[in-house]
C-alpha positions as CSV (number, residue, x, y, z in Angstrom):
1,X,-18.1,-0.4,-24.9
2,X,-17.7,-3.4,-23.4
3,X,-20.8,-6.0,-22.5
4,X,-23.2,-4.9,-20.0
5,X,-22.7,-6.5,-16.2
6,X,-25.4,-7.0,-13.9
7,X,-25.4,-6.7,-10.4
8,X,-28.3,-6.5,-7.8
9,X,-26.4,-3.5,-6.3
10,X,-24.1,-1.6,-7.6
11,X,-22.1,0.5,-4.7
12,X,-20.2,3.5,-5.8
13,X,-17.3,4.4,-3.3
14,X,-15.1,2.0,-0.8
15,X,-14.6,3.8,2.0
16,X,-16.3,3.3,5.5
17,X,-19.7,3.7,4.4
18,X,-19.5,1.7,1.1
19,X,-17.3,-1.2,1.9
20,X,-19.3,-2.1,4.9
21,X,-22.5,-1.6,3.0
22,X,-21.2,-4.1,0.3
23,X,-20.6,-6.7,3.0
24,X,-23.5,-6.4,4.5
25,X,-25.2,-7.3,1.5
26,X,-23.2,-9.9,0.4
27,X,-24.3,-11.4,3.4
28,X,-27.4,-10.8,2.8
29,X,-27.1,-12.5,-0.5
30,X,-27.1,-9.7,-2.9
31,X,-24.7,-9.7,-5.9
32,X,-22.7,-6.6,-5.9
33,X,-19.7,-4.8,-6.9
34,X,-18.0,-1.7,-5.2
35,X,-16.5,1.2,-7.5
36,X,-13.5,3.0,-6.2
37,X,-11.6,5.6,-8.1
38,X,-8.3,5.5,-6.2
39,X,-6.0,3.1,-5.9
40,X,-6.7,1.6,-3.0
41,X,-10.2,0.8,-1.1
42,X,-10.5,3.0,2.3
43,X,-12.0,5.6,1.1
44,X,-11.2,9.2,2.5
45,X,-10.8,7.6,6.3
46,X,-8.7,5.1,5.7
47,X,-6.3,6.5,3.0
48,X,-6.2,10.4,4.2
49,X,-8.2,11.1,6.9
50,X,-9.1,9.3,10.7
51,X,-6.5,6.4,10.5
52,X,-3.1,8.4,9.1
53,X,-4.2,11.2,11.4
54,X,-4.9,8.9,14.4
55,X,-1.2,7.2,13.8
56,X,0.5,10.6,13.6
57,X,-1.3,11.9,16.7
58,X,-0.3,8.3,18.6
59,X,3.7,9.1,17.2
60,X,3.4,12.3,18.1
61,X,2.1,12.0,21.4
62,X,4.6,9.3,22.6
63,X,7.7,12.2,21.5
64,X,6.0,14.3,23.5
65,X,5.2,11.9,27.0
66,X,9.3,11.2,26.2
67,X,10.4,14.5,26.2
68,X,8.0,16.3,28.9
69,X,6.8,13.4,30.9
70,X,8.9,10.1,30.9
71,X,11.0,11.9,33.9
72,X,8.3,12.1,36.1
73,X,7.8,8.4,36.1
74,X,11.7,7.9,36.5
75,X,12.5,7.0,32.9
76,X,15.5,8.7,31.7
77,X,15.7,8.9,27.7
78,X,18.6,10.7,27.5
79,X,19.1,13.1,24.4
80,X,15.9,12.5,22.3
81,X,15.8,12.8,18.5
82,X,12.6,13.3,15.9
83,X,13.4,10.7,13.2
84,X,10.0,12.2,10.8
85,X,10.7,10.3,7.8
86,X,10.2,6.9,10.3
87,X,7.2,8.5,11.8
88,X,5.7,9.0,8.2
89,X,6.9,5.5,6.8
90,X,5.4,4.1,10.4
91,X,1.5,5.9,9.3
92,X,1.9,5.1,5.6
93,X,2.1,1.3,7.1
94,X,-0.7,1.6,9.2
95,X,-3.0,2.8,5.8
96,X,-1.5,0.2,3.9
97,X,-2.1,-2.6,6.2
98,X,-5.7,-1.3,6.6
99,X,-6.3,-0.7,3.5
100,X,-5.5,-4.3,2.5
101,X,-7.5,-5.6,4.9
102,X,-10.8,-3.9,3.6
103,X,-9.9,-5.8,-0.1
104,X,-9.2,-8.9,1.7
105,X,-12.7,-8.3,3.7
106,X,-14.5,-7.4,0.0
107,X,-12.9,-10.4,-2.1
108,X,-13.3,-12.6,0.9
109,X,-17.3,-11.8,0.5
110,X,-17.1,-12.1,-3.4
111,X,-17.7,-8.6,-4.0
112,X,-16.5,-7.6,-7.0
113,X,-14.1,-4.4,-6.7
114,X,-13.8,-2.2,-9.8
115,X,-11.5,0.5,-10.2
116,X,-12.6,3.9,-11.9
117,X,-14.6,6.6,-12.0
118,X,-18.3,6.2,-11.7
119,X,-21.0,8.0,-13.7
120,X,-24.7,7.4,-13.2
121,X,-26.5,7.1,-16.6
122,X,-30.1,5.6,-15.6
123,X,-31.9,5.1,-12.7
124,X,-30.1,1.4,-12.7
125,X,-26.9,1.8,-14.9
126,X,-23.5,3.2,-14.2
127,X,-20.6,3.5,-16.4
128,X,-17.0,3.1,-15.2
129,X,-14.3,4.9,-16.6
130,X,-11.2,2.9,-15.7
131,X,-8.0,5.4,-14.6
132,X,-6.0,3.6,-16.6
133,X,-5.2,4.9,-20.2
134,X,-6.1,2.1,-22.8
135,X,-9.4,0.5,-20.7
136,X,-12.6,0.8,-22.0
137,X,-15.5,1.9,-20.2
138,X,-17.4,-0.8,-18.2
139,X,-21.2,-0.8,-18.0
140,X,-22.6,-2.1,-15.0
141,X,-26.7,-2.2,-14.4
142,X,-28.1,-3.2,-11.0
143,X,-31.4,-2.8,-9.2
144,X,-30.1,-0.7,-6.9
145,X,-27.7,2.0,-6.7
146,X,-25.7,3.4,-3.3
147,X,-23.9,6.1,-3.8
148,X,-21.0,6.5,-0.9
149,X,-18.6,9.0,-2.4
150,X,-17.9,11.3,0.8
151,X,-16.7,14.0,0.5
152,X,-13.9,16.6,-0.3
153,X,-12.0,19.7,1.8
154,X,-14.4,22.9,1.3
155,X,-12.5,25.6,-0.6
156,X,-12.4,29.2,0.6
157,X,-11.9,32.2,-2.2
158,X,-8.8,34.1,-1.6
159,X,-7.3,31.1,0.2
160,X,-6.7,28.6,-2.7
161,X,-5.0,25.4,-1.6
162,X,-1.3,25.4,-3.7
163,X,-0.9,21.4,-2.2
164,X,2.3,23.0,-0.6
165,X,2.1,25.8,1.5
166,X,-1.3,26.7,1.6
167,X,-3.2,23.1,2.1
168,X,-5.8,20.4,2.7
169,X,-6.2,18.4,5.8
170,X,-4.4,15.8,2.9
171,X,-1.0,17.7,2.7
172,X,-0.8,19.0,6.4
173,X,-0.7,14.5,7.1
174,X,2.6,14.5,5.0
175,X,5.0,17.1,5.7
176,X,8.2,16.6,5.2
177,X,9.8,18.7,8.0
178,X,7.9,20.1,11.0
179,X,7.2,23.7,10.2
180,X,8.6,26.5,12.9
181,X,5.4,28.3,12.0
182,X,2.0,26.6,11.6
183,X,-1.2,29.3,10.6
184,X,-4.5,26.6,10.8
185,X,-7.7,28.6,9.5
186,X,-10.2,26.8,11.1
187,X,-11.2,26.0,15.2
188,X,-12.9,22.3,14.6
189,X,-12.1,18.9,15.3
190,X,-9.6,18.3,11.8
191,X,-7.6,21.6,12.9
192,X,-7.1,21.2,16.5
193,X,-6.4,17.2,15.8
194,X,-3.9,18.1,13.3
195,X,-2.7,21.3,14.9
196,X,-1.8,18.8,18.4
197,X,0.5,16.6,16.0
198,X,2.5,19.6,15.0
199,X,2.5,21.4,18.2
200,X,4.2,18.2,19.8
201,X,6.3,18.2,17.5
202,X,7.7,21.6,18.0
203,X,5.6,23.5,15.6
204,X,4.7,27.0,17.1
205,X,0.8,26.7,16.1
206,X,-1.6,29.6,15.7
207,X,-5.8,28.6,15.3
208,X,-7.8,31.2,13.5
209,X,-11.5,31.3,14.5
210,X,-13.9,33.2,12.8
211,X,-16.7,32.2,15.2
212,X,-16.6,32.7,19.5
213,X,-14.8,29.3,20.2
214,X,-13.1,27.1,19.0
215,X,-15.0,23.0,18.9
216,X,-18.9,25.2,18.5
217,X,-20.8,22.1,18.9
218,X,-19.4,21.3,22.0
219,X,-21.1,21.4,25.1
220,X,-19.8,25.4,26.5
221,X,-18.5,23.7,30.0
222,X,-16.9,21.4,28.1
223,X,-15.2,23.6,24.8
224,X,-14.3,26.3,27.1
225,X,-12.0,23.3,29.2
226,X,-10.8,22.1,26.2
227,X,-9.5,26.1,24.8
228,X,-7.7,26.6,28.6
229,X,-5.8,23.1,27.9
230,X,-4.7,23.8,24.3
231,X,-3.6,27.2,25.2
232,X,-1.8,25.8,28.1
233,X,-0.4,23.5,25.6
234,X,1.2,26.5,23.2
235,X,-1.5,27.1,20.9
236,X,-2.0,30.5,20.1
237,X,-6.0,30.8,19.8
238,X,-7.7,33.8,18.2
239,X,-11.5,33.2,18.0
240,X,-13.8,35.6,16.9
241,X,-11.0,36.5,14.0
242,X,-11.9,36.4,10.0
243,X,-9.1,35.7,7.3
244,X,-9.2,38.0,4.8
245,X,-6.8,36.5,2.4
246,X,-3.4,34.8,1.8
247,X,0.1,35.0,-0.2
248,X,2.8,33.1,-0.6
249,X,5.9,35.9,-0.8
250,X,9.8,35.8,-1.1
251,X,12.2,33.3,-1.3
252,X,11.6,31.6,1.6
253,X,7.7,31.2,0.7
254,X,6.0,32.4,3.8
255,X,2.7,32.7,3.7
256,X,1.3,36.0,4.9
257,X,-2.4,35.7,5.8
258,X,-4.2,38.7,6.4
259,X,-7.2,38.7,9.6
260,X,-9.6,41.1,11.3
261,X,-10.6,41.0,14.5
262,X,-13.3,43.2,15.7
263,X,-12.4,45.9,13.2
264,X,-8.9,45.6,13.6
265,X,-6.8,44.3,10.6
266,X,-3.1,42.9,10.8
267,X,-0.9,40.4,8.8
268,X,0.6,37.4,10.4
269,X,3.0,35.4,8.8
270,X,3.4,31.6,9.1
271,X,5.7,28.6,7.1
272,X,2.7,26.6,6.3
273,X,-1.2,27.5,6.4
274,X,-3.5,24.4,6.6
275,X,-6.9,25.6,5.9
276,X,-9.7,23.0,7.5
277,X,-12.8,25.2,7.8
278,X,-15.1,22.3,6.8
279,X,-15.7,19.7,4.0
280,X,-18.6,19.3,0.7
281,X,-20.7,16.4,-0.1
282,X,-18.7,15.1,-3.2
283,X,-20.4,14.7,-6.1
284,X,-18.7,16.2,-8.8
285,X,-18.9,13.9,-12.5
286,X,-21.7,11.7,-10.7
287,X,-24.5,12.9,-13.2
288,X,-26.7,13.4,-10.4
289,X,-28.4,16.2,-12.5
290,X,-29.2,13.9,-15.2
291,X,-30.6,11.0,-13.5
292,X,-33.0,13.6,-11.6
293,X,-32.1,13.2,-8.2
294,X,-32.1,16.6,-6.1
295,X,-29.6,17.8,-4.0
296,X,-29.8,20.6,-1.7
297,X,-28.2,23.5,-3.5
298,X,-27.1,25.4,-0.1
299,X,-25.3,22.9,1.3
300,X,-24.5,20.4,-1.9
301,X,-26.2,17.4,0.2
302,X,-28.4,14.9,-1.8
303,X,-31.2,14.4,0.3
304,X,-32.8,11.5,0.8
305,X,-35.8,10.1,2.8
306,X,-36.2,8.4,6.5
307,X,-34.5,4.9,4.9
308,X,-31.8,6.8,2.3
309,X,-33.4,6.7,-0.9
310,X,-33.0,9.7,-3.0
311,X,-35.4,11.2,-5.2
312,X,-35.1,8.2,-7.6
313,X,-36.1,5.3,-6.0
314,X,-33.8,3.5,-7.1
315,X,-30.9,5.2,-5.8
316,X,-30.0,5.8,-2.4
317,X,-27.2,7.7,-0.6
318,X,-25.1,7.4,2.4
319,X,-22.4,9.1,4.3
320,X,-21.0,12.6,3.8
321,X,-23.2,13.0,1.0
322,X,-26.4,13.4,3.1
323,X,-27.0,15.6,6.0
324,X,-25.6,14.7,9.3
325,X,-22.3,15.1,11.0
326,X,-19.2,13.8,8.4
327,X,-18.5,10.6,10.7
328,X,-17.2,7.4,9.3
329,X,-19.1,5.6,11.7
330,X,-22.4,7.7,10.8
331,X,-21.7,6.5,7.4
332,X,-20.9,2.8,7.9
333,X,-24.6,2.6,10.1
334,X,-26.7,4.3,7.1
335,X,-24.8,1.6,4.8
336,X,-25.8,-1.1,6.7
337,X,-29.4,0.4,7.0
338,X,-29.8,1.4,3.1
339,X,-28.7,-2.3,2.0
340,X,-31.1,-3.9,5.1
341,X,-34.3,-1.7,3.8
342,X,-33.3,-2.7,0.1
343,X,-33.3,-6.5,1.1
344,X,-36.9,-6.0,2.6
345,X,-35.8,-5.6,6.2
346,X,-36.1,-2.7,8.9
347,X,-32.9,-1.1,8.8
348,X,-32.6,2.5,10.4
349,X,-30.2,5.0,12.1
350,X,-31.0,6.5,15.4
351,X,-29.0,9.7,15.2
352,X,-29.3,11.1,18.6
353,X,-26.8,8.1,19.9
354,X,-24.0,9.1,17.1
355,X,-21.3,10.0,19.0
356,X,-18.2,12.4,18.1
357,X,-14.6,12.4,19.2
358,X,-12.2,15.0,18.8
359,X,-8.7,13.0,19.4
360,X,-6.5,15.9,20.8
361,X,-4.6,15.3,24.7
362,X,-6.8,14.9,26.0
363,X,-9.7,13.4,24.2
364,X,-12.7,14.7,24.2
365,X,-16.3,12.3,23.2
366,X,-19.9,13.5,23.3
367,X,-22.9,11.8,22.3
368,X,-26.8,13.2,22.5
369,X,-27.6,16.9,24.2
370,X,-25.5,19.3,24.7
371,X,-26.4,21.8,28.3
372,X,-27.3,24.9,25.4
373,X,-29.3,22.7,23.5
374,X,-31.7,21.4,26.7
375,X,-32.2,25.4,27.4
376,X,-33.2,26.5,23.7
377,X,-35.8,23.3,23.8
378,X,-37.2,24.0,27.5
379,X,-36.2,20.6,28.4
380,X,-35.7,20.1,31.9
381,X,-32.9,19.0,33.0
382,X,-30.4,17.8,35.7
383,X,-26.4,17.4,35.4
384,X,-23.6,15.3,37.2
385,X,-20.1,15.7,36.6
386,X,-17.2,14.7,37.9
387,X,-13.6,15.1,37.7
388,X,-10.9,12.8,36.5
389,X,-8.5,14.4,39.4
390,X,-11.0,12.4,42.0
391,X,-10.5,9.0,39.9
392,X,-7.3,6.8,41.2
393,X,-6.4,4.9,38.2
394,X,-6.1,8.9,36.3
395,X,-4.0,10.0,38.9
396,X,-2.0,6.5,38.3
397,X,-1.3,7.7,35.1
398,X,-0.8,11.3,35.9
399,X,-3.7,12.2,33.4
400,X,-5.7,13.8,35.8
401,X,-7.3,16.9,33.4
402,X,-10.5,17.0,32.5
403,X,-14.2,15.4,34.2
404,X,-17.4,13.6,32.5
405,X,-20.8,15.5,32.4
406,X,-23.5,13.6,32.3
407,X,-27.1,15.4,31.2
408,X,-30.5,13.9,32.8
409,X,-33.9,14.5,32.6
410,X,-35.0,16.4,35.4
411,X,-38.4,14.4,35.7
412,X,-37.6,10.8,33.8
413,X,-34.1,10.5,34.6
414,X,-33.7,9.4,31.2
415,X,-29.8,10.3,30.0
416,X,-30.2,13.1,27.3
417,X,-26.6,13.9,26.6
418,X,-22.7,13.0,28.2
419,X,-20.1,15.0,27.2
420,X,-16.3,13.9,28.4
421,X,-12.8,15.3,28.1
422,X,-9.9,13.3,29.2
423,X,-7.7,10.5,28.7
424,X,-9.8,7.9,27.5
425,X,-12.5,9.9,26.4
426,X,-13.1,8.0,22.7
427,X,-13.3,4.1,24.6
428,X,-15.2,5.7,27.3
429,X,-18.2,7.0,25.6
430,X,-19.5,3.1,23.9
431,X,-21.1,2.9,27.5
432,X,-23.0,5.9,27.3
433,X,-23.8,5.7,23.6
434,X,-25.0,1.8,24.7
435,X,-27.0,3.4,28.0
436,X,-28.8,5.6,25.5
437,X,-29.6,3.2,22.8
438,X,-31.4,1.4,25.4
439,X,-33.4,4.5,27.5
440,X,-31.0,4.2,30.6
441,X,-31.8,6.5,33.1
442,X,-28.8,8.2,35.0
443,X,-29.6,5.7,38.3
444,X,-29.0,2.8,36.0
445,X,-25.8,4.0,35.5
446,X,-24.9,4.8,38.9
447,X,-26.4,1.3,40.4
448,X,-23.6,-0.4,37.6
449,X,-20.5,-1.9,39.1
450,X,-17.3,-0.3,37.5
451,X,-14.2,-1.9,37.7
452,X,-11.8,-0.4,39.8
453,X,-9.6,1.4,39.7
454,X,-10.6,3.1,35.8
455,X,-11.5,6.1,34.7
456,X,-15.1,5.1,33.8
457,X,-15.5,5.2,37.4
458,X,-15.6,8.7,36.4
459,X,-18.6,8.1,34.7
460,X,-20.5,6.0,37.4
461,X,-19.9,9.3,39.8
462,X,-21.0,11.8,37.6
463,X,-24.5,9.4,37.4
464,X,-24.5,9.5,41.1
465,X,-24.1,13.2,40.9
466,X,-26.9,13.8,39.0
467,X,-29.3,11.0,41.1
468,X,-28.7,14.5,43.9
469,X,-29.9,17.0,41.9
470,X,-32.8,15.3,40.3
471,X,-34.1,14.4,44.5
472,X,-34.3,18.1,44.5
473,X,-35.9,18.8,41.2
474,X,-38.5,16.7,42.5
């Protein structure tokens, strides 16, 4: 092997939780090096996950508006064509352009990127086994150890991904034709997200559910808006429905998926079936087992304490490998906290302000309580919503569907939760996410100018709305 190089950390995975933590302490002053086993830095996000599927639901979204809606403002396109190979070329650019910038961003803070795989052996060592054939192993040693591997697509028996016609989230971003028939196993945010791409495209798209409804952690008023507007849309949606198994058959390699729904069994049959019913922490060939550290053997989560560390001091872990919703963001703020606490300062995560965004037409964001979850804690409350048909600059733009909820409490005022669906959604919910880092109370919201006209105006009414009912809580 070759000599031993010491770092003060030594970061293991480049994507959104690891590169920022590495730059964050560079800047701290801390010597460290970043292992990534791909290619390219980026990590899951970047190279197969939020930005390609972001760029293809952009694309896609701007074929539909010139197909269904350009008319209505008086543009004529005249006969319109899908050029996919562009559109793919068009996303792979995005990634690549991205993706460069996050080495530029590491090299440009001396952190020293290594290509390999990553195995811990010690509390403070890790060998890297480059991917190319010839390399010897590096050994690296540092004081501390963050491990930011994220996480891979969940595997269901019976429905084993073929990487063609029964795939990952991964396979269903690189089709090379739009598939007449589109079977997604799977009612969350990566299956409706991927499932609008294809649908504008002219896929016929069928969601399987195995649960009540589709988006579960939503806020009800707020999922059950967003199920009317995707079936309105053309998805076929059948909650409450199990898949029992699948088969690629014949020479035209359908895939036949069997389901039950209350009792009742039937086949369906599609071109393609993406399965997205969740993802696992990933941490596979890490040698977690042999440095000590525990992981939860339910969920595959290493757990960690209030500040990241794992059961080895020594070690700490970030991201999709610890418990929490599998946001990039989420995993970029416990990076930045891990490598603050290991350079003797107070970093922390507040994880009631971590909001979500599913990036369907329209958006939808939520950050803090849902309605359900004020009700199963006896917390009381007071809500304000409003819809984006009573806001001029939505009507502008003819995207009236949808409102924003905001959630109060009934005696404090404090905001608890705000929940949105509409155009706009994902900018629209910083202010709310802000409001609630800092306490705000729904009257500090409504006494705020917004500029108009906008949709956050939206927001500043459903604040007003609630100001009513919390008069007559009291």
């Amino acid at each position: 092997m070759a000599a031993e190089e010491k770092y003060d950390l030594i970061i293991v995975g480049a994507g959104p939780g690891g590169y920022v933590a590495a730059v964050r302490a560079a800047r701290l002053g801390l010597k460290t090096a970043c292992i990534e086993k791909e290619s390219r830095p980026g990590g899951v996000c970047l190279n197969v996950g939020c930005i390609p599927s972001k760029a293809l639901l952009d694309s896609s979204e701007l074929f539909h508006l010139a197909r269904d809606a350009f008319a209505e403002h008086g543009i004529k396109t005249g006969k319109l064509e899908l050029d996919l190979p562009a559109m793919m070329a068009r996303k792979e650019k995005v990634v690549s352009d991205l993706t460069d910038n996050v080495r530029k961003l590491l090299d440009g803070h001396q952190v020293a990127l290594i290509h390999g795989a990553a195995r811990l052996q010690g509390i403070h060592e890790v060998v890297v086994t480059p991917q190319a054939k010839g390399e010897k192993p590096r050994v690296l040693k540092a004081d501390k150890i963050l491990l930011a591997t994220g996480s891979t697509p969940t595997r269901v028996p019976g429905l084993e991904f073929d990487g063609t016609q029964i795939v990952s989230s991964t396979e269903a971003l690189g089709f090379d034709a739009v598939p007449k028939r589109l079977g997604i196993v799977g009612g969350g945010y990566i299956g409706l997200e991927l499932g609008s791409v294809w649908r504008r495209l002219g896929a016929e798209v069928t969601v399987i559910e195995m649960l009540p409804k589709i988006a579960g952690l939503l806020d009800g008023q707020v999922g059950r808006q967003l199920d009317r507007i995707l079936r309105r849309q053309g998805f076929e949606i059948r909650t409450g429905t199990r898949v029992t198994g699948a088969e690629v058959k014949g020479k035209n390699k359908a895939v036949h998926v069997g389901v039950e729904t209350d009792g009742r069994q039937e086949s369906l049959q599609f071109d393609r079936l993406l399965v997205a019913v969740g993802r696992r922490p990933l941490t596979q060939g890490l040698g977690l087992e042999e440095t000590g550290i525990e992981v939860d053997e339910k969920t595959g989560h290493v757990k960690v304490d209030a500040v990241l560390r794992t059961s080895v001091p020594s070690i700490y872990a970030i991201g999709d490998l610890v418990p929490g919703p599998m946001l990039a963001h989420k995993a970029s703020a416990e990076g930045i906290a891990a490598v603050e606490h290991m350079a003797g300062r107070a970093g922390e995560v507040n994880y009631d302000t971590i909001p979500a965004v599913i990036y369907t037409a329209p958006e939808v964001a939520t950050v803090g309580l849902t309605e359900e979850q004020c009700k199963a804690r006896g917390i009381p409350y007071c809500v304000g919503s409003y819809p984006f048909s009573g806001a001029g600059r939505a009507r502008c733009m003819g995207q009236t569907e949808g409102f924003v909820k905001l959630i109060a409490h009934a005696k404090t005022d404090r905001i608890l939760g705000v929940h949105i669906i509409g155009a706009r959604a994902a900018d629209m919910i910083a202010e709310c996410v802000l409001a609630m880092e800092f306490a705000a109370c729904s009257e500090d919201l409504a006494r705020t100018v917004h500029g108009h006209p906008t949709f956050a105006e939206a927001l500043q009414e459903a604040a007003m709305a609630v100001r009513q009912c919390a008069i007559h809580a009291s």
